[in-house]
C-alpha positions in Angstrom: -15.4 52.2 11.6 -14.0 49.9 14.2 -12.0 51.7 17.1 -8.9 49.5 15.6 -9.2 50.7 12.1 -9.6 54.4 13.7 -6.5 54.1 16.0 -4.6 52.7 13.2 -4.9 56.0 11.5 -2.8 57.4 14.4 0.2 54.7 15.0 3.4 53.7 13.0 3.2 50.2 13.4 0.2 47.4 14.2 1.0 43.7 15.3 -1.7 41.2 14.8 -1.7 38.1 16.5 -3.2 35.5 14.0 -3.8 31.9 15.6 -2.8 28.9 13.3 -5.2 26.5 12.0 -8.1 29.0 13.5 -7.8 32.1 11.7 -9.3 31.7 8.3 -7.8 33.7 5.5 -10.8 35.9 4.3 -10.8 37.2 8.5 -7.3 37.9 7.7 -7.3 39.9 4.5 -11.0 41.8 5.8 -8.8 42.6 9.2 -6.1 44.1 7.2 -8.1 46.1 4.9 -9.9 47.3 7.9 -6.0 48.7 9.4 -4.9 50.0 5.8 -4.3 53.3 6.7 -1.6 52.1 8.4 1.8 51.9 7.0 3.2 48.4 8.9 0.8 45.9 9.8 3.4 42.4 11.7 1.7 39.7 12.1 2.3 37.5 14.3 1.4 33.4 14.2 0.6 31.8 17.5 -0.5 28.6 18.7 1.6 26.7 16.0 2.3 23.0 16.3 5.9 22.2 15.7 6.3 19.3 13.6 10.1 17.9 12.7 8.9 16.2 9.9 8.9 19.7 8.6 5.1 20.7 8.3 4.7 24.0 6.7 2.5 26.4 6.7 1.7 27.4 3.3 -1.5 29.7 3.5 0.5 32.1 5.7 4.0 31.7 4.3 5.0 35.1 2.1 1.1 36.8 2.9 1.3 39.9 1.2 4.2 39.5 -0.9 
């Protein structure tokens, strides 16, 4: 196991920093089944563009819901 899914075992809370347009989803999901054991995995998207005309982001928007 990877020493984030070992640590995660230990902590209350994990925040993963995801970078928009970059991060594919599969490299998401397989990085969140990795930190399972751990009851509250934030994550957190960086490196977004902002875009008035109102762009959304709709692979990230309600993940997990």
């Amino acid at each position: 196991a990877s020493p984030a899914a070992e640590l995660a075992k230990y902590v209350g809370q994990v925040l993963m920093v995801v970078r928009a347009d970059q991060t594919g989803q599969g490299a998401l999901e397989d990085a969140i089944s990795l930190l399972s054991s751990c009851p509250n995995i934030q994550l957190l998207l960086n490196a977004t563009q902002f875009s008035p005309s109102g762009r959304s982001f709709g692979s990230y928007y309600g993940y997990g819901r």
